[in-house]
N, C-alpha and C positions, 0 to 999 in steps of 0.2 A: 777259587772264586773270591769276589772283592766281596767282607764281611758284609752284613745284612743288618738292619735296625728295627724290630717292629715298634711304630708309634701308632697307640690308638688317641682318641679326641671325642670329644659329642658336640652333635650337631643334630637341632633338632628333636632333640629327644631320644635320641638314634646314638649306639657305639660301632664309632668306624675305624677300622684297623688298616694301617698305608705300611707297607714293606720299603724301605728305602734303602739304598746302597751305603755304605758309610763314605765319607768325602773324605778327599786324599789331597795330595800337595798343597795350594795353596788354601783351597775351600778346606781345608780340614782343619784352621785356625780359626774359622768364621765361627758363632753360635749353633747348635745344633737346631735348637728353634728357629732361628731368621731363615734358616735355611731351609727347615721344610711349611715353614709360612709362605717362604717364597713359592714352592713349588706344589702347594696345596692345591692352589684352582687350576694350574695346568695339569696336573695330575687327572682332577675329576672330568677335565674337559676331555683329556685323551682318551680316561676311560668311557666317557660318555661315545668320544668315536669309533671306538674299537669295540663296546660288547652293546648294538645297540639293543640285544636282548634284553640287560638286564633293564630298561626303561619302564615306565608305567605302565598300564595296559591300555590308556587312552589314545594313547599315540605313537607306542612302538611299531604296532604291524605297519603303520603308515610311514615311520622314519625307515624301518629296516627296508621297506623297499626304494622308498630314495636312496639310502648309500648302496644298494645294491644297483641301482639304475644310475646312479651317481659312478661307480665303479666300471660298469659295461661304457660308459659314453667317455670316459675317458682312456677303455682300453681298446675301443672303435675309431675312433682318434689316431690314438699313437699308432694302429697300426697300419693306418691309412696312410700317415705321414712316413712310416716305414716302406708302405709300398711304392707312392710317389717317388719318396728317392730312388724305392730298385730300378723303378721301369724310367727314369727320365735320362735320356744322355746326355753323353759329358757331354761341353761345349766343344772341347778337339776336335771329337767327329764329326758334330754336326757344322764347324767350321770346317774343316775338308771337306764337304758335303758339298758346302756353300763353290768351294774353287772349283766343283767339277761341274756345277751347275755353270756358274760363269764362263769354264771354259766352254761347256757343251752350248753355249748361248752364242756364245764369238762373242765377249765380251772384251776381250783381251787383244791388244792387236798382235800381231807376229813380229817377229825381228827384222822382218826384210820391210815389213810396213814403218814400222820407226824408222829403220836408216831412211826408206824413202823421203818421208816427212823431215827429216834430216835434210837430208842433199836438199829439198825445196827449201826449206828456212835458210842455208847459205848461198842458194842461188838469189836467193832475194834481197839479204845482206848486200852481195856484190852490187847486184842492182839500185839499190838504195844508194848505195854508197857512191856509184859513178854519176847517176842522176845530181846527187847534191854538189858533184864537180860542179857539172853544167851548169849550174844554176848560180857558182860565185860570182857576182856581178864586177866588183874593178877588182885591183893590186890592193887599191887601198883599203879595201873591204878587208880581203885577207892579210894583211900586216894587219891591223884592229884585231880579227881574230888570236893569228899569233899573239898577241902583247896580251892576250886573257887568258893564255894557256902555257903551258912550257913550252921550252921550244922543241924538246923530243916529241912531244905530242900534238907539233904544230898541225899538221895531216889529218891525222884522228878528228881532231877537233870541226874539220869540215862535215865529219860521217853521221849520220844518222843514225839510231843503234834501232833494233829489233825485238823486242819483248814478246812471249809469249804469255798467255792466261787464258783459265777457263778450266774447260776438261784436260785437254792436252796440258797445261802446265803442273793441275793437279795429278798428270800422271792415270786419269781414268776415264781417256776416252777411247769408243769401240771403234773398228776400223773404217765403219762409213763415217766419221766423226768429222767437221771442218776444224780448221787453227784459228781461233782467236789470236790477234797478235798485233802491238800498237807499234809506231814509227813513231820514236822521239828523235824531234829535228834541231836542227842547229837553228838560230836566230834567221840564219838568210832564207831561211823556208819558209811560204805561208803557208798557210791552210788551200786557198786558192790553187796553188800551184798541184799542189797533193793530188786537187781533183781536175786539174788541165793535164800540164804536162808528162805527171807520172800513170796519165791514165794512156796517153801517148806511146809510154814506156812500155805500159803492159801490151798495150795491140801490137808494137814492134813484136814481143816476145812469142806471140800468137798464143797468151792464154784462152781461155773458154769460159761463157756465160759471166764475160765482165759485166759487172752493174752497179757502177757506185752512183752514191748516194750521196747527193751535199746536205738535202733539207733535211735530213731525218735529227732525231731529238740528239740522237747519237750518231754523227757521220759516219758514212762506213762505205768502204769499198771490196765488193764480192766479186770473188775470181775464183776457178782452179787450173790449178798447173800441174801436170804430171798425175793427174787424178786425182790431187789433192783440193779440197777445199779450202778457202783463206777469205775469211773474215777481217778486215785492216781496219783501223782506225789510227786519228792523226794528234800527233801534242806537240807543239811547240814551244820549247825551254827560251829562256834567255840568256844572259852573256852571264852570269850567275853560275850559272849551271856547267858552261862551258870547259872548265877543268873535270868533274866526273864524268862527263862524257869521250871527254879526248884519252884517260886513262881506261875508261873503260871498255874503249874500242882497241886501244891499246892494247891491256892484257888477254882480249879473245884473240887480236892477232899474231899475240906472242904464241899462244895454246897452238895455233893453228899452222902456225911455222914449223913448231916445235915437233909435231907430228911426223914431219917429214922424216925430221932426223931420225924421232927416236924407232920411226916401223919397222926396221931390221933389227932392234936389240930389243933383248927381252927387259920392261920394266913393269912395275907397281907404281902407277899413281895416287894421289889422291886430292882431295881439292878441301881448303878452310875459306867456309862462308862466310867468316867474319872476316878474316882477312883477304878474301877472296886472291888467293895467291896457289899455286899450284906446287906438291911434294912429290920432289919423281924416287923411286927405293930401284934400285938396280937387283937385280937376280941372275940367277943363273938357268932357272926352269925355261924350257918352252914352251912360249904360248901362243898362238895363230892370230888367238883376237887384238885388234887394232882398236876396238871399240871404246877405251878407255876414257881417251883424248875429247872422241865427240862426248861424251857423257860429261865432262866437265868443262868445254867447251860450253854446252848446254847448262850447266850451272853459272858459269858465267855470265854468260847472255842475261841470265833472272837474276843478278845481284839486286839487292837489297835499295826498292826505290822508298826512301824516306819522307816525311813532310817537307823537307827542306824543299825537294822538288817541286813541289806547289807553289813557291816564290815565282807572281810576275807571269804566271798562267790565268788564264780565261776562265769561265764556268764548263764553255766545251771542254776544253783542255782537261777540265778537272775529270769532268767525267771520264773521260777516255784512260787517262791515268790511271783511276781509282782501281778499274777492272785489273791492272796488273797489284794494283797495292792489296783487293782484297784477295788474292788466290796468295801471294805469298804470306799475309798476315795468315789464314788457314794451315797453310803449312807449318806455320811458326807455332801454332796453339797444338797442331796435332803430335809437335816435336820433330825431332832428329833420329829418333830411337827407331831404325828398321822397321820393328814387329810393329810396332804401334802404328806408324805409317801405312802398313802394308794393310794392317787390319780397318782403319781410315776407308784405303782405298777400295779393299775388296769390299765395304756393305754399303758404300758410294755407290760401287757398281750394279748392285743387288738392288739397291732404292730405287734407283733412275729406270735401270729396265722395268721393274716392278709400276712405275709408275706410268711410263709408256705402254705397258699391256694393257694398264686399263685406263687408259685415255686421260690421265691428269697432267699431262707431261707438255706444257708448252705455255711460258709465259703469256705471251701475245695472243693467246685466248682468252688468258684469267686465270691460268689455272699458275703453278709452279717450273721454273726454268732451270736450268744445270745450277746456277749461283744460289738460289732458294734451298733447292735438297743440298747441297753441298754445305752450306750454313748451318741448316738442323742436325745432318750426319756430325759434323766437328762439334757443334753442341752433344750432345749426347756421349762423343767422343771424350770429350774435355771433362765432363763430368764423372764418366768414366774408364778411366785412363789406361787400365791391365786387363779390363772386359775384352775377350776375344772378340771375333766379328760373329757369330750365330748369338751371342748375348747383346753385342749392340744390338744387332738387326730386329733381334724382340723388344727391346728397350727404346728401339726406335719409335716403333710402329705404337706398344704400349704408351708411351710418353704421350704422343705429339695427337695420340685418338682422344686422351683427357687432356689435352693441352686445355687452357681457360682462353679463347679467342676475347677481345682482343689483346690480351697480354703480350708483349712483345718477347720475339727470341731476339738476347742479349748477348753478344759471346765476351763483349766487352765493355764497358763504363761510357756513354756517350762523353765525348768534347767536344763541349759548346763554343770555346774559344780557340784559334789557330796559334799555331806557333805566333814567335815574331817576324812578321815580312812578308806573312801569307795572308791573302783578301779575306776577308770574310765571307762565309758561304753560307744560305739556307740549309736547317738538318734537320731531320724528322720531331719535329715537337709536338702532338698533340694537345700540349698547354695553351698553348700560343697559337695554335694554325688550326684554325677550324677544319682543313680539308682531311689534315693528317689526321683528326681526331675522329674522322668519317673512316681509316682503312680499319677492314674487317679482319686479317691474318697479318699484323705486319712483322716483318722478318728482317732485322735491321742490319749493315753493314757495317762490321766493324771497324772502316778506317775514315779520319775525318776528309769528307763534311760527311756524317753517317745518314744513309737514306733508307728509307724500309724499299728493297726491293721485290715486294711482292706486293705493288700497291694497285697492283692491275684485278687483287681478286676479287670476287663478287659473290654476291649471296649464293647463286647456282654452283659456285667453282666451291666455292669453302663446302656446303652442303655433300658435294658426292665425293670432297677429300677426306672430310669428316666419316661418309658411310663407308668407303675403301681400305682407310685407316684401320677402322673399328675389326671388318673382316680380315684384313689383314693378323692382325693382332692375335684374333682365335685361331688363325692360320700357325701362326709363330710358335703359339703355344701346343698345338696338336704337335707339331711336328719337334719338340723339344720331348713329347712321350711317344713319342714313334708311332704317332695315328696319322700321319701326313709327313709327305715331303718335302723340302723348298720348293722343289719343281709345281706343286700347286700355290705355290703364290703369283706365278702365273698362268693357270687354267681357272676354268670356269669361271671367268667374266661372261655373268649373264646379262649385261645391260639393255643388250638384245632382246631379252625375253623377258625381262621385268616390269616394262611398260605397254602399254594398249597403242599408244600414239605418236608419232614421230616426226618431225618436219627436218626434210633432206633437200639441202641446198647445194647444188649442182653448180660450178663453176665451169663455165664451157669457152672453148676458144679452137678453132680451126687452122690456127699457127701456132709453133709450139715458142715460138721468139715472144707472141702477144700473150700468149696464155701464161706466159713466166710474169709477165708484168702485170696483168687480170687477179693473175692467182693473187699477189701480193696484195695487190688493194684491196681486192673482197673478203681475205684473211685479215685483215691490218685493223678492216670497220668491222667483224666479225663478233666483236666484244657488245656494239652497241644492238647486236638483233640480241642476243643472249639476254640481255639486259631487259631489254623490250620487252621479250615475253615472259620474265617473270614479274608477275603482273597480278599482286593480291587482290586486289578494286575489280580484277577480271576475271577473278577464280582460279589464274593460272600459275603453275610453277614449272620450270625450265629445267633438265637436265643433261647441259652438254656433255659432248666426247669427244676428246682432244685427238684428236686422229683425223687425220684427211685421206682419202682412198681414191688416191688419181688413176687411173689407165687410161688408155686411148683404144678407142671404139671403133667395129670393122671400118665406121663410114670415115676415120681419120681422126677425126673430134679428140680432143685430149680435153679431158672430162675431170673435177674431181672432186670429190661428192662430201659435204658433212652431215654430221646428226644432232640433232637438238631432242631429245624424249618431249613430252609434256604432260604432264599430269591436270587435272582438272575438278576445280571443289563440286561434292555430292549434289549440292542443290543448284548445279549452274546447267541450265538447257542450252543454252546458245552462248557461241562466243567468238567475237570479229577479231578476229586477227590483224584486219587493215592496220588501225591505229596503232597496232603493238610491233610491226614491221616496218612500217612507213618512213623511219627514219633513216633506215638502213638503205634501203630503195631508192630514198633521196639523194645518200650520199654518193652509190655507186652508179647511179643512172647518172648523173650530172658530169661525174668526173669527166674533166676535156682531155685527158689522153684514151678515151675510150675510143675505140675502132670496132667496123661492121663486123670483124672476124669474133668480137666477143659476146657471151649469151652472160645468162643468168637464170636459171630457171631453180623457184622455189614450191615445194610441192609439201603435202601432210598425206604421209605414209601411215597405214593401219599394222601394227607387227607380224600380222601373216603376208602383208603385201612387200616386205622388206627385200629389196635384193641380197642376193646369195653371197655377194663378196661381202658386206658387212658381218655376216658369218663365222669368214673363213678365222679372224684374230680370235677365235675359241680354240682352233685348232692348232695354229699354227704360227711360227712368230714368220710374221711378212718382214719383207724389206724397207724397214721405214725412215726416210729423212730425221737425220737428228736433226733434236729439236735449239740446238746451239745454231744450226745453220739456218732452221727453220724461223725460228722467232727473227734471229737477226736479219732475216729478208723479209720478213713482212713487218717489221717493227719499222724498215729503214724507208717505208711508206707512209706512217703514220702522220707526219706532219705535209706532206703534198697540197698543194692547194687545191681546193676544187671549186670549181667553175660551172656554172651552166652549158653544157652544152650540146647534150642531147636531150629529146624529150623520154619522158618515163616511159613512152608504150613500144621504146627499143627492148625493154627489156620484155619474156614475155610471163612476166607476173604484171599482175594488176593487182594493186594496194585494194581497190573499192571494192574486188568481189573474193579477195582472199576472207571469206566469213566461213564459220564452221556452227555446224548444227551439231550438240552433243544428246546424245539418246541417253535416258536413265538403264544405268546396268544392274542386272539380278543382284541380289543381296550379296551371295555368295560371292561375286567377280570383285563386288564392293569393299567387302573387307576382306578379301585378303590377305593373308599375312604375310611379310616378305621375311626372306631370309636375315637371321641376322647381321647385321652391317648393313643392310641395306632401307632400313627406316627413311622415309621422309624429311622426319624432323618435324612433319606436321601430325596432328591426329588423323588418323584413316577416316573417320568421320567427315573431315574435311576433303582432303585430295585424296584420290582414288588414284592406286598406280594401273589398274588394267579395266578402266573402264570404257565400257563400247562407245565408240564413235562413227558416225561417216559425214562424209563430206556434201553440202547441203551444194 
C-alpha cells in the first residue's frame, strides 16, 4: 500500500483529522502543506457527497433523500438509454427492408423495360437526326456550317442531340413513368419548325395521344411510342456551340458502331465522364450480356452541359436546358461512389411514392413535383454523405417537418451574375422582387439563373405537407424500434375520414380525344379554386388531394373526380361559396376550345356521402398517372388564352346558388382531437375538422 499521512487542523473550534496518501513522483517535491491546502475543500466536499449522514440534523433527512432520488433518476436514465439501443435496428436491415418494399411497390423498372425505353430514345435520335437533314436550306448554308466545325465532324454537326432529365435521368423512375428529354438543335432549326414539321414527323411514325404544346410557359411536345411516354422540349444553340455538338454526336456514333464489332468478343468497358472517352479491357470470360455499350452510350448522351451553353440562347431556351443542367448537377452533389448513389436513389424512390399515397404529389396543384422531392432528398444527402437510405429516409421526413418555411433549401451559393457571353437572367431574389418574397416553401435550383421551383405552393399545399411530414416522422421513428413497418408509411391515410365536408369536382366529357383536352384545362385552373376557398374573412380553410380518380362510367362518360376537404370556423352559420368559386367557373366556362361533349359539375359532399372509389387509395396502391407526365400535361395549358365563348349556364354549376348553410355541431364533434400529424395549424376553437353540415 502507498504510505499514509494523518494531518489534523482546527476549524471552528473543532479538531479534524484528514488521512492522505503521501505524493510520489513529481508531487512529492511539492510542500507537503500546499498540497493538502490544495486538496482540503475538495476533500470535505466529497465527503459531504459521499456520507450524507454525517450532515446536521436540519437538513440531512431531506438531502439524503435527494441523493438517493438523485441516484435512481440517473440509473432510470442510463437504463433507458441501454434499452433504446437493445430494441432499435440497425440501419442495414432496415435499409433492406426499404428495397423489398420498393420492389414489392413496382418501384423499379425491369430490364426488358429499360432496354425498351432504350430502343425509343435511339429510335428518336435517328429521327431527329434525318429530320434536321430536311431541313438544311442551300450548299451554302452547309459549307458555313462545315467552316465552324471540323471537317471529320462535318455531318454530326447538322444533328440534333437527345438529352434526357428528370426521373429517368436520375435513374428513379417507376415503370409507368414518361421521359423527359430535350432536343438541342443546330442553328438551322427554329423553334417553329419543332412544332410544324417535326410534329409531321411524328404522325408519319403513327405515335399515340400526340399533343404539343407551343403556348405553354415551358414548350413541350407529348407523345408515346412503343408505350412509352415522352415528354420533349426544344433549345436552340448557336454556331458557338457547333464544335461540342458535332463531337458529341460524334463519339455516341463511334460507341454505336463500335458495338457491332465488339458483340462476339468478350470485353470490359468502361466510360470517363470527364473525359467522356470510352476504355475497352479485353478478357477471356464468357459473357451473353451486350448491355455494356448502351449503358455508356447512355452516358454519353448526358455529358456534362456547361454555362458555356447558355451563350446566345433565349429565356425559353434557358428554361428548357436548365431541366437537363439541374438533374446532372444532383448527380454531381450525390457523387460517383455506387453506394451513395444507389442510397440517393432508393429514398428518392421511397419519398415520391410516399408522397403520392397521400396526395402531395403534383406540382401543378401546388403541391411538390419529381424536381422539388428530388432537391430536398440530395439535400439531406449531401449533408449526410455515409447515412445509409432507412437513416436518410428518417432525416428526411425529421428535417424538412421542422424545416423553418420560408427559409429557402439551398444545395448551392446562388449566382447572381453569368459567366462571360451569357444574357442575363431573372433569379429568385426575395430582396429585390416582391413576388419572390410572397413564396411560401421555396426550394431553389441549383444552376444559374437559379429559380425556386416550388413557387406554385399555397397556404393549403404547405399546411397538409407540413401535417404528413410530421406523421410521417413518428412513422419513421416507430419503425426504427420495430413498432411499425415502412410498409405503413403508406397505409392509413385517413384524409377520408378526418374531415365532415368535401367539395368533389367532376370533370366530364363524352369523348375520350375531348376529355384529354377538358381534363388539362380544368387541372391547369385547378390551383385558383384551391386558392379560393381558403378563405379566412369567410371562415374557411381548404384541404386539397393531389389525386385525380378518372374511370369511365356504364353510360360512357369518362369522368374524373377531385377532392377539396373544407373545414369551417366555430362561430360561422352560413357560408356562400358563389364568390369563393366564381373565378374558377369563369375561367373554364369561357374557354373557346370548349365543345358540347364537355361537363363540369361541382358538388359539396358530406363524408358519409362519399363515393366508394375515394376509399379504395387506403387499401390499395391504384394505377396512378405519374405525376412527371401529369403536371407536364396540364402545366402545358397554363398559358392558353381564353376567350369568351360560351355562357356560364353550360356548365351545370351555378356560381349564385352554390351557398352552404353550416348547422352548429355538438361540443364533442367540435373539438375533436386529430391524430397527431394531422393538426390544423389553426386552434380547434376556430376551424372545426368534423363539423355537421348540409346543403341549404
Amino acid at each position: 500500500r502507498t504510505p499514509s499521512t494523518i494531518v489534523s487542523f482546527q476549524q471552528h473550534g473543532k479538531t479534524i483529522m484528514m488521512s492522505t496518501k503521501a505524493p510520489s513522483g513529481d508531487a512529492a517535491q511539492k510542500p507537503h502543506g500546499s498540497q493538502n491546502v490544495h486538496n482540503r475543500g475538495r476533500n470535505r466536499r466529497n465527503n459531504n457527497n459521499a456520507r450524507p449522514h454525517q450532515q446536521n440534523k436540519s437538513g440531512g433527512h431531506h438531502q439524503r433523500k435527494n441523493y438517493k432520488a438523485n441516484n435512481n433518476r440517473h440509473s432510470n436514465r442510463n437504463n433507458k438509454t441501454q434499452l433504446r439501443s437493445r430494441n432499435q435496428i440497425s440501419h442495414a436491415v432496415l435499409s433492406n427492408s426499404l428495397v423489398e418494399v420498393s420492389t414489392s411497390r413496382q418501384l423499379i423498372e425491369s430490364s426488358d423495360g429499360i432496354q425498351n425505353r432504350r430502343r425509343v430514345m435511339n429510335r428518336l435520335d435517328s429521327m431527329l437526326c434525318n429530320w434536321s437533314d430536311s431541313l438544311l436550306p442551300t450548299a451554302s448554308y452547309a459549307d458555313m456550317l462545315t467552316t465552324s466545325s471540323k471537317k471529320s465532324t462535318t455531318n454530326k454537326s447538322n444533328h440534333p442531340s437527345l438529352l434526357s432529365f428528370g426521373s429517368y435521368r436520375l435513374g428513379v423512375h417507376t415503370p409507368d413513368a414518361d421521359v423527359d428529354c430535350l432536343v438541342l438543335a443546330p442553328p438551322h432549326i427554329q423553334r417553329h419548325d419543332f412544332f410544324d414539321s417535326w410534329i409531321t414527323v411524328l404522325k408519319n411514325a403513327e405515335v399515340s395521344d400526340l399533343h404539343p404544346v407551343a403556348t405553354a410557359y415551358t414548350p413541350v411536345v407529348k407523345f408515346s411510342m412503343d408505350g412509352i411516354k415522352i415528354d420533349m422540349v426544344f433549345a436552340r444553340i448557336n454556331h458557338v456551340q457547333l464544335n461540342w455538338l458535332a463531337e458529341h454526336k460524334l463519339r455516341l456514333e463511334q460507341v454505336k458502331e463500335e458495338k457491332k464489332m465488339m458483340k462476339d468478343n468478350n470485353v470490359e468497358t468502361e466510360f470517363d465522364q470527364t473525359s467522356s472517352t470510352v476504355i475497352v479491357h479485353h478478357n477471356n470470360e464468357d459473357d451473353d450480356d451486350d448491355d455494356d455499350l448502351d449503358e455508356i452510350a447512355d452516358k454519353i448522351a448526358e455529358v456534362v452541359v456547361s454555362d458555356q451553353m447558355l451563350i446566345g440562347l433565349d429565356e425559353t431556351s434557358v428554361r428548357c436546358v436548365n431541366g437537363v443542367r439541374v438533374s446532372q448537377y444532383l448527380l454531381a452533389i450525390v457523387g460517383t461512389n455506387p453506394t451513395r448513389l444507389e442510397n440517393f436513389r432508393l429514398t428518392l424512390r421511397i419519398v415520391k411514392e410516399w408522397a403520392r399515397v397521400h396526395g402531395l404529389y403534383s406540382n401543378v396543384l401546388g403541391f411538390l413535383g419529381g424536381v422539388n422531392w428530388a432537391i430536398l432528398v440530395c439535400w439531406v444527402c449531401k449533408e449526410n454523405p455515409n447515412a445509409k437510405p432507412s437513416m436518410l429516409l428518417n432525416l428526411f421526413f425529421r428535417t424538412f417537418a421542422n424545416w423553418s418555411w420560408p427559409h429557402p433549401v439551398l444545395l448551392a451559393k446562388q449566382q447572381h451574375h453569368p459567366i462571360k457571353g451569357v444574357s442575363s437572367h431573372p433569379i429568385w431574389d426575395p430582396v429585390n422582387n416582391f413576388r419572390d418574397a410572397k413564396h411560401l416553401m421555396p426550394i431553389i435550383t441549383p444552376c444559374y439563373p437559379s429559380m425556386n421551383s416550388s413557387y406554385n405552393v399555397g397556404e393549403p399545399q404547405l399546411r397538409r405537407i407540413q401535417n404528413e411530414l410530421r406523421r410521417a416522422t413518428k412513422i419513421s421513428h416507430d419503425v426504427c424500434f420495430g413498432r411499425k413497418t415502412w410498409s405503413d408509411l403508406f397505409k392509413g391515410n385517413d384524409f377520408f375520414r378526418q374531415h365532415a365536408n368535401y367539395l368533389q369536382v367532376d370533370i366530364i366529357s363524352t369523348q375520350e380525344d375531348d376529355f384529354r383536352e377538358w381534363f388539362g384545362l380544368c387541372e391547369a385552373r385547378m390551383r385558383i379554386l384551391i386558392a379560393g376557398l381558403e378563405n379566412p374573412s369567410f371562415g374557411t380553410q381548404a384541404y386539397p388531394f393531389a389525386k385525380f380518380f378518372t374511370r369511365k362510367e356504364e353510360d360512357g362518360k369518362h369522368v374524373s373526380s377531385f377532392f377539396v376537404a373544407l373545414r369551417f370556423a366555430e362561430d360561422t352559420e352560413k357560408v356562400d361559396l358563389g364568390p369563393l368559386i366564381v373565378d374558377y367557373l369563369q375561367i373554364v366556362n369561357s374557354w373557346d376550345g370548349r365543345k358540347e361533349t364537355m361537363d363540369l359539375a361541382i358538388n359539396i359532399v358530406s363524408q358519409k356521402n362519399l363515393p366508394s372509389f375515394a376509399f379504395e387509395v387506403e387499401c390499395e396502391k391504384e394505377n396512378e398517372v405519374d405525376d412527371d407526365s401529369t403536371s407536364s400535361e396540364t402545366s402545358t395549358n397554363t398559358n392558353e388564352e381564353v376567350a369568351s365563348g360560351l355562357d356560364d349556364d353550360t356548365s351545370n354549376v351555378d356560381a349564385s346558388k352554390a351557398t352552404k348553410t353550416v348547422q352548429k355541431s355538438p361540443p364533442r364533434s367540435a373539438k375533436k382531437k386529430l391524430e397527431p400529424g394531422h393538426d390544423s395549424g389553426t386552434p380547434s376553437m376556430f376551424i372545426s375538422p368534423l363539423k355537421r353540415a348540409k346543403i341549404s
